[in-house]
TORBATOR-593400 format. One record per residue (C-alpha): residue number from 0; residue in one letter; chain; x, y, z. Coordinates in nm, 4 decimals, padded with zeros to 6 digits. Layout:
REM TORBATOR-593400
NUM, A, A, X, Y, Z
...
This chain:
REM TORBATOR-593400
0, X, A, 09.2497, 01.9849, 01.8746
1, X, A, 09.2868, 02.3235, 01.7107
2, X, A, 09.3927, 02.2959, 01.3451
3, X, A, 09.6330, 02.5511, 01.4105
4, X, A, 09.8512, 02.3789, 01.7096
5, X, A, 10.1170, 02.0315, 01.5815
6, X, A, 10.3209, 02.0471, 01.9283
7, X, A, 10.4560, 01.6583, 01.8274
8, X, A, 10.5693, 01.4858, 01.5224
9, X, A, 10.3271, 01.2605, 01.3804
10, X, A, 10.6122, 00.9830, 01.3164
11, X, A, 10.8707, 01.0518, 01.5401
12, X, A, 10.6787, 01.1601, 01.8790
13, X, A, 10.9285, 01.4436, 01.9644
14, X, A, 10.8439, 01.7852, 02.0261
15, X, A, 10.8598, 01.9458, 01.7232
16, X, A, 10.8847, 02.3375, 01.6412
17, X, A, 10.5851, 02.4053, 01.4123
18, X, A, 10.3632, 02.6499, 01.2124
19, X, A, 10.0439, 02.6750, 01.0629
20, X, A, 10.0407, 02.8207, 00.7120
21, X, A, 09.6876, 02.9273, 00.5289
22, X, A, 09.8391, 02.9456, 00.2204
23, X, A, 09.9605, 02.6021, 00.2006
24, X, A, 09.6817, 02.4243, 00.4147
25, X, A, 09.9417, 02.2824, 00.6443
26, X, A, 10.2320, 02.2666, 00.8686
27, X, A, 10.5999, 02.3647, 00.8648
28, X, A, 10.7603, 02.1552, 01.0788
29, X, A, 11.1048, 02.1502, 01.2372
30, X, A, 11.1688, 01.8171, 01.3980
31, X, A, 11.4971, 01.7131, 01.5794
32, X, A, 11.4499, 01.3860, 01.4531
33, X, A, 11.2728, 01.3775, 01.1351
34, X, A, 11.4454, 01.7290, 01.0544
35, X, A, 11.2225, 01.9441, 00.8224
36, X, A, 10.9081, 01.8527, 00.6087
37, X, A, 10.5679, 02.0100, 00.5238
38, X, A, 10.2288, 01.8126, 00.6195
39, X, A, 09.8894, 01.9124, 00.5187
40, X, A, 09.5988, 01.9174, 00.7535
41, X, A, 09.4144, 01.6502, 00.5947
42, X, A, 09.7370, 01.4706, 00.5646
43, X, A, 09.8200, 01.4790, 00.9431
44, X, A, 09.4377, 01.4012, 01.0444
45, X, A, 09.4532, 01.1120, 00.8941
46, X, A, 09.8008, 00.9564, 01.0041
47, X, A, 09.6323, 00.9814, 01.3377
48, X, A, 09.3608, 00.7956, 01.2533
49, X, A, 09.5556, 00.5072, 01.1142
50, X, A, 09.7547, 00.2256, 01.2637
51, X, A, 10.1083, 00.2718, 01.1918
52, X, A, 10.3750, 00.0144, 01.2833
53, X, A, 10.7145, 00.1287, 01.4348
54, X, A, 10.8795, -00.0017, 01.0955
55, X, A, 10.6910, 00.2218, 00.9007
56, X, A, 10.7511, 00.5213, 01.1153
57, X, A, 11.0949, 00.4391, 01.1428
58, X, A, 11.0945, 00.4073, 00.7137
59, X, A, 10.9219, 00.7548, 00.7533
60, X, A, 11.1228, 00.9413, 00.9587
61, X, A, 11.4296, 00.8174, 00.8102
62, X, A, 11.3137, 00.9165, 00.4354
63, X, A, 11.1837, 01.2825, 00.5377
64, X, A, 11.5408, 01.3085, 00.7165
65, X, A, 11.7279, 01.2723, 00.4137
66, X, A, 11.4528, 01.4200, 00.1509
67, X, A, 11.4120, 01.7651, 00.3696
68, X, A, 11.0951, 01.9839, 00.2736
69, X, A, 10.8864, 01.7125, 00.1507
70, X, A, 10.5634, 01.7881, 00.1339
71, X, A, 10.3207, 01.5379, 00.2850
72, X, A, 09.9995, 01.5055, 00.1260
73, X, A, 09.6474, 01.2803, 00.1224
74, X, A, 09.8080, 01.1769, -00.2159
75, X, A, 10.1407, 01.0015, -00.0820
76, X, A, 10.0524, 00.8765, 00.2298
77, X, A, 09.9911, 00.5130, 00.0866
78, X, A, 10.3306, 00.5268, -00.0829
79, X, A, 10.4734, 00.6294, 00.2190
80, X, A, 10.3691, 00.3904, 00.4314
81, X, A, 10.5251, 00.1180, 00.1598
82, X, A, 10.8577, 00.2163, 00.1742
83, X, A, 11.1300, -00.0744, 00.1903
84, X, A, 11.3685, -00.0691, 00.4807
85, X, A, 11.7414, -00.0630, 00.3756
86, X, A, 11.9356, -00.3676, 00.5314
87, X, A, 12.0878, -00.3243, 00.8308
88, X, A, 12.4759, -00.2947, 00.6888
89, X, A, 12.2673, -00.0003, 00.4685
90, X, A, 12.1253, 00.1905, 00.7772
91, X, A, 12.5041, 00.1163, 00.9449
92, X, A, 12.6270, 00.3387, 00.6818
93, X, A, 12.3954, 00.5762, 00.6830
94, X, A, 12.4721, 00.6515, 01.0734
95, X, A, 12.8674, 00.6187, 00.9790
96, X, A, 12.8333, 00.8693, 00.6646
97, X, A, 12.5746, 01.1325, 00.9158
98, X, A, 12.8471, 01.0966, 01.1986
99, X, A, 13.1505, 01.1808, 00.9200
100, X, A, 12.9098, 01.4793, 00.8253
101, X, A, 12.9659, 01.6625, 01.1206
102, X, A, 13.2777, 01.5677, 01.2292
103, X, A, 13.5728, 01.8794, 01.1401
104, X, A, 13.8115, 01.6961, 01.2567
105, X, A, 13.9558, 01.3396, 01.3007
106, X, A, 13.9562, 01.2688, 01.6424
107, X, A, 13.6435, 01.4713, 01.7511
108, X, A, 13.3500, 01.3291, 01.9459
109, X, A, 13.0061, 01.3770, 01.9501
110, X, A, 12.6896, 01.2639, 02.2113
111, X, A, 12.4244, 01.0775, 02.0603
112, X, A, 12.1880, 01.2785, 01.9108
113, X, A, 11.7921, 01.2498, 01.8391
114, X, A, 11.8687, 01.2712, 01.4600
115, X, A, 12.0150, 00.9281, 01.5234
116, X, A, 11.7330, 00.7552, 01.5388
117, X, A, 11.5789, 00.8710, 01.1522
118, X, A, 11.9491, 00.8543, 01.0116
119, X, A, 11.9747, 00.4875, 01.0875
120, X, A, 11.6436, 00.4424, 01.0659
121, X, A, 11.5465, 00.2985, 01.3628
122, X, A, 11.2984, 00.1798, 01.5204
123, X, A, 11.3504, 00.2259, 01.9059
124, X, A, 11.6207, 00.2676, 02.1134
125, X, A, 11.7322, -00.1338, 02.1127
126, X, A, 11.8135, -00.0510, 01.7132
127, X, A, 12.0073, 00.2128, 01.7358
128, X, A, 12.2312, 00.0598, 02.0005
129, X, A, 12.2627, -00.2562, 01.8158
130, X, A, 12.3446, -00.0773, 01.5003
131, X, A, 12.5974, 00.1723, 01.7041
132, X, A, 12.7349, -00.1297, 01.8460
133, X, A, 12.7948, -00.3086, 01.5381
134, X, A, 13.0017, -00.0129, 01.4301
135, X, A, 13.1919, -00.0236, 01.7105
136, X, A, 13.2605, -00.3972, 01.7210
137, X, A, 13.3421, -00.3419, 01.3469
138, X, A, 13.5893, -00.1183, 01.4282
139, X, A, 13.4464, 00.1712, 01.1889
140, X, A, 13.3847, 00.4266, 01.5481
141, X, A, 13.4434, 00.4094, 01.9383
142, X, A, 13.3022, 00.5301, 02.2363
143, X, A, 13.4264, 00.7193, 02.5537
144, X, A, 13.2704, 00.9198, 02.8004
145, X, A, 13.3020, 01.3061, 02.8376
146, X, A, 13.1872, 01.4514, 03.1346
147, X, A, 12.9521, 01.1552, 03.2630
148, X, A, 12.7977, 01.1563, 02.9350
149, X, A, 12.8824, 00.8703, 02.6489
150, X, A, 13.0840, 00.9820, 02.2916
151, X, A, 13.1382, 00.8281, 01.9812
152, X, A, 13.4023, 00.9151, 01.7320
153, X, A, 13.5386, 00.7888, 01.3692
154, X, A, 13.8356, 00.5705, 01.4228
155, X, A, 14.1010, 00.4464, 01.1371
156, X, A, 13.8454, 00.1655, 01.0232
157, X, A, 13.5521, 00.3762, 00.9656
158, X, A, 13.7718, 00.6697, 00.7653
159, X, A, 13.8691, 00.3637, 00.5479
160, X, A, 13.5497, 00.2381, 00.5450
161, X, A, 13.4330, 00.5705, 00.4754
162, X, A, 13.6232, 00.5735, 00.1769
163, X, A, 13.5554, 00.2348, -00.0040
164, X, A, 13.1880, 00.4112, 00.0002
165, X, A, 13.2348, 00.6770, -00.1666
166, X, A, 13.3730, 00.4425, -00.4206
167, X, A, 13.0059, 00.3216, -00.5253
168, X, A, 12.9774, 00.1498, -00.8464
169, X, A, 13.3865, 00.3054, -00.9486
170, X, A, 13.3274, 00.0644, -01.2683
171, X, A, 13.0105, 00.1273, -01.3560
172, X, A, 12.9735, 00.3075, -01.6982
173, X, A, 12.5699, 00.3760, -01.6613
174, X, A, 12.4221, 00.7081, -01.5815
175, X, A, 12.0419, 00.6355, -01.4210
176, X, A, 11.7781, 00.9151, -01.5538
177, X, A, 11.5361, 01.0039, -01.3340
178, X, A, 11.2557, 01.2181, -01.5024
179, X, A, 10.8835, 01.3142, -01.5590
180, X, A, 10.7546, 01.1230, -01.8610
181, X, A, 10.5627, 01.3260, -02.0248
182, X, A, 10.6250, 01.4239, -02.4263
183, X, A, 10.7789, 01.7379, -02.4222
184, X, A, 11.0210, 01.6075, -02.1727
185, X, A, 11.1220, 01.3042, -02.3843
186, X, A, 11.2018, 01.5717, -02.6448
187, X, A, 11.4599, 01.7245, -02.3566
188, X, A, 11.6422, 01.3576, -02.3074
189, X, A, 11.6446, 01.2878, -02.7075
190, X, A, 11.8274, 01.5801, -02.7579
191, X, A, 12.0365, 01.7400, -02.4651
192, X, A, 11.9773, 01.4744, -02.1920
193, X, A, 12.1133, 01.1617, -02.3120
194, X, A, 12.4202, 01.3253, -02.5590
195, X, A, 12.5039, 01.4864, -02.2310
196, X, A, 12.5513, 01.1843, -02.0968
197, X, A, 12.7037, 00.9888, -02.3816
198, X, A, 12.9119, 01.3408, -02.4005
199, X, A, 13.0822, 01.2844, -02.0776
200, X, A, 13.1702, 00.8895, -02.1687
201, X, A, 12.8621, 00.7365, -02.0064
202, X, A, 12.5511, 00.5342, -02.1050
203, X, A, 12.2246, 00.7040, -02.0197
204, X, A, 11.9809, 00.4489, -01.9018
205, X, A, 11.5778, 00.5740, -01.8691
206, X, A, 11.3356, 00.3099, -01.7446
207, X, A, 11.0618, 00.4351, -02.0105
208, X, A, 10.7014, 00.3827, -01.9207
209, X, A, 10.8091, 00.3095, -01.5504
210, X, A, 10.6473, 00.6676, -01.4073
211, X, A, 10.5273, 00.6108, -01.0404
212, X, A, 10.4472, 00.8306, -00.6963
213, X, A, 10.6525, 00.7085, -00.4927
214, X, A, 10.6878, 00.3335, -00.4573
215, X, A, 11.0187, 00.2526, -00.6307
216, X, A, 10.9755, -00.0878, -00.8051
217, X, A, 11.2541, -00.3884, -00.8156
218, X, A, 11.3242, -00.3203, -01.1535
219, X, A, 11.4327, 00.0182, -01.0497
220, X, A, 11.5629, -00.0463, -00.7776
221, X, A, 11.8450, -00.2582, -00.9528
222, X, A, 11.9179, -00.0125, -01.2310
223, X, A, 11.9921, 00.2323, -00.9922
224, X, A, 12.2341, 00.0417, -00.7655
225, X, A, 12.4093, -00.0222, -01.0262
226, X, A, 12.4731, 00.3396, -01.1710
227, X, A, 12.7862, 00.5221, -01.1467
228, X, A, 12.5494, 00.8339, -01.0987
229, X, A, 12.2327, 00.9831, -01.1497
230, X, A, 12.0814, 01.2624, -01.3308
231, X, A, 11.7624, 01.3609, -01.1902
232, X, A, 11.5721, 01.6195, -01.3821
233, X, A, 11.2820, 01.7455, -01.1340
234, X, A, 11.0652, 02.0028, -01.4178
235, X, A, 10.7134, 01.8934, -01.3344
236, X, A, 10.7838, 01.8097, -00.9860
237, X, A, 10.7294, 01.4363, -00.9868
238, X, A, 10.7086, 01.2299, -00.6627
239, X, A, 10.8762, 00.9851, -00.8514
240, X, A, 11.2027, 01.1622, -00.9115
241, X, A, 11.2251, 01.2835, -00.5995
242, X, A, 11.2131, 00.9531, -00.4398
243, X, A, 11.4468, 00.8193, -00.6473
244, X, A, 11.6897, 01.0727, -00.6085
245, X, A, 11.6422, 01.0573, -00.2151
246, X, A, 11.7459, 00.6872, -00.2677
247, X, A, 12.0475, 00.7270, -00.4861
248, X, A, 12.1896, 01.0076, -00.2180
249, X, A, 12.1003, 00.7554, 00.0808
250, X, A, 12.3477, 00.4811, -00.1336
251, X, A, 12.6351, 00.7801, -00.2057
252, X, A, 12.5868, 00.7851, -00.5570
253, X, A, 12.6752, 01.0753, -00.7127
254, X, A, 12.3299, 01.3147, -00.8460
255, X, A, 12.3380, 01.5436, -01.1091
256, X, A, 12.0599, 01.7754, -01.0298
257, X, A, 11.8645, 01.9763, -01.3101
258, X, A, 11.5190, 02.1791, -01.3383
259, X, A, 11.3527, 02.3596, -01.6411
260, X, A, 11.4246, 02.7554, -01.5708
261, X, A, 11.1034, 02.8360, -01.5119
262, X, A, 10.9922, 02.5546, -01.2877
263, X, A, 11.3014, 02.6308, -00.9951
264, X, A, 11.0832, 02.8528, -00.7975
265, X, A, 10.8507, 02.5228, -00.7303
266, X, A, 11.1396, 02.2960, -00.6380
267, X, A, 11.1504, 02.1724, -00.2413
268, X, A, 11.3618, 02.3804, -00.0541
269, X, A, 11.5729, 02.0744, 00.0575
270, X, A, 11.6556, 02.0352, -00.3019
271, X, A, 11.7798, 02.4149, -00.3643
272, X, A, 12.0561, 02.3887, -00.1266
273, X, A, 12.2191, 02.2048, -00.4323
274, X, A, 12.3765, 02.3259, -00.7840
275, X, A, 12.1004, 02.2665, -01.0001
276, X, A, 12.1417, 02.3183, -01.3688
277, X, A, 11.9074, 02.5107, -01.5304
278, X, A, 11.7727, 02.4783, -01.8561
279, X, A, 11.5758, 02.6433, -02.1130
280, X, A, 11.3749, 02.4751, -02.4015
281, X, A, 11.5298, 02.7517, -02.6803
282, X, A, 11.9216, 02.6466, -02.5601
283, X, A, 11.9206, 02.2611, -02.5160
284, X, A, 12.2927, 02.2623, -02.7145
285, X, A, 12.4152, 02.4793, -02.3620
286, X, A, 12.2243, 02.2157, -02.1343
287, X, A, 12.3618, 01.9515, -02.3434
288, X, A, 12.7318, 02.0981, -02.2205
289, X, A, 12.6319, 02.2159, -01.9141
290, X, A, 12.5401, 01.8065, -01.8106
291, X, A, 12.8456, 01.7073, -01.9694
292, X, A, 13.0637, 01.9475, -01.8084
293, X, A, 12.8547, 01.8691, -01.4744
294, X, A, 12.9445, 01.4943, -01.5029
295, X, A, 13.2836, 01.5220, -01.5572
296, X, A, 13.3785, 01.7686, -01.2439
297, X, A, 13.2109, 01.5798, -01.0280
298, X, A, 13.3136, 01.1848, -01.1003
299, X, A, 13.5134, 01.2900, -01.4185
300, X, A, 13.5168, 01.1399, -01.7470
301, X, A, 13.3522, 00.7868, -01.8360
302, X, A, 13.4857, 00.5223, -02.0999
303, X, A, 13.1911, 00.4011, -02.2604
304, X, A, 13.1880, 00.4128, -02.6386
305, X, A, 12.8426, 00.3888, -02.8646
């Protein structure tokens, strides 16, 4: 096969829309079902050499869909592959809170789409219509047919359910930091980071010493389900943070994005679509207002008390 030439996703098996870049020894690809990520040559010759079960492309596809411009590398493919599934009532959600994103208005109705499959993270077709028909027997959407083809829309169940998660963790006074551990950076959380945090009426919580590419342990795991929010600081351009970040959005809890000035140009491109604050290491008094300030418009004002 020419180097040049990714006609299907890897994962997925669609068609995808792709090109070949020189400068970053891989593709771009555009995938209706895996949406967009970036996959080196090496990368992709060896995913075709390996045997991949339809769990772990399903765990795939569903992560790149809601991480968008990751960049797949030689170096990640191991930590890929170990993903954990979400539980089904997770991945239920997941296809509830993707159908509520497009939806302009209640009442409209929408064919199933290919994206369905990665946003429930499914594994074939029987999984997505057992997981589209538990929302349905739940009450949360409903089907009808539209010129001889089959709709689903959000009914009163699902807008309530809708709204009891968006509630995540309403009680919880802990603010999960997500972060490269290296020494300069600890310097950051000592003295903007965390009194941002504490600023806004929260408790900062940093698993120290837990750095990792990728696989998110139990440990962490835990201490981010039970965050009110996250601030993920992404200056070094950790796998780590990434993933965790990617997981905290897939549970709706609220993340505080924020990136060293000088490292922005570097972040993935999924990850500039969002208000990122910027910081500099001669103003960390401004940062330390600027995360407080953050914090507070978005879930406001926390109770906790040193």
């Amino acid at each position: 096969m020419n180097n040049k030439i990714l006609e299907k996703c890897p994962f997925c098996k669609f068609t995808v829309a792709a090109s070949y870049s020189g400068v970053l020894d891989g593709y771009q690809v555009d995938c209706p079902s895996c949406s967009k990520y970036i996959i080196n040559t090496d990368a992709y010759a060896e995913l075709c050499s390996r045997a991949i079960t339809a769990r772990q492309i399903a765990n795939i596809s569903g992560y790149l869909h809601e991480n968008q411009g990751f960049r797949i590398t030689t170096d990640n493919i191991d930590n890929l592959l170990k993903i954990k599934t979400p539980s089904f009532h997770e991945r239920a959600d997941k296809l509830l809170l993707a159908l509520e994103e497009i939806t302009e208005y209640a009442g409209q109705s929408f064919e199933q789409q290919f994206e369905w499959y990665s946003v429930g993270w499914c594994s074939c077709g029987i999984e997505l219509d057992e997981t589209i028909t538990f929302l349905k027997n739940t009450g949360r959407i409903a089907s009808g047919m539209r010129r001889g083809k089959r709709t689903y829309k959000i009914v009163a169940d699902g807008w309530a359910h809708l709204e009891e998660l968006k509630k995540v963790n309403a009680d919880s006074q802990q603010g999960f930091v997500a972060m490269w551990f290296d020494d300069s950076m600890m310097k950051i959380y000592d003295e903007a980071i965390s009194h941002g945090i504490l600023n806004a009426g929260y408790n900062p919580h940093l698993v120290i010493n837990r750095e990792h590419n990728g696989k998110i342990d139990d440990e962490i795991i835990a201490q981010i389900r039970r965050s009110r929010f996250m601030l993920a600081d992404f200056t070094g351009h950790r796998g780590g943070v990434y993933y965790e970040a990617g997981f905290a959005k897939g549970l709706g809890i609220e993340v505080i994005w924020t990136c060293n000035k000088e490292a922005l140009k570097d972040l993935h491109f999924d990850i500039r679509q969002y208000n990122c604050i910027d910081w500099t290491y001669d103003d960390l008094n401004e940062f330390k207002r600027r995360i407080a300030s953050r914090i507070e418009a978005s879930i406001g004002h926390g109770s906790y008390q040193q």
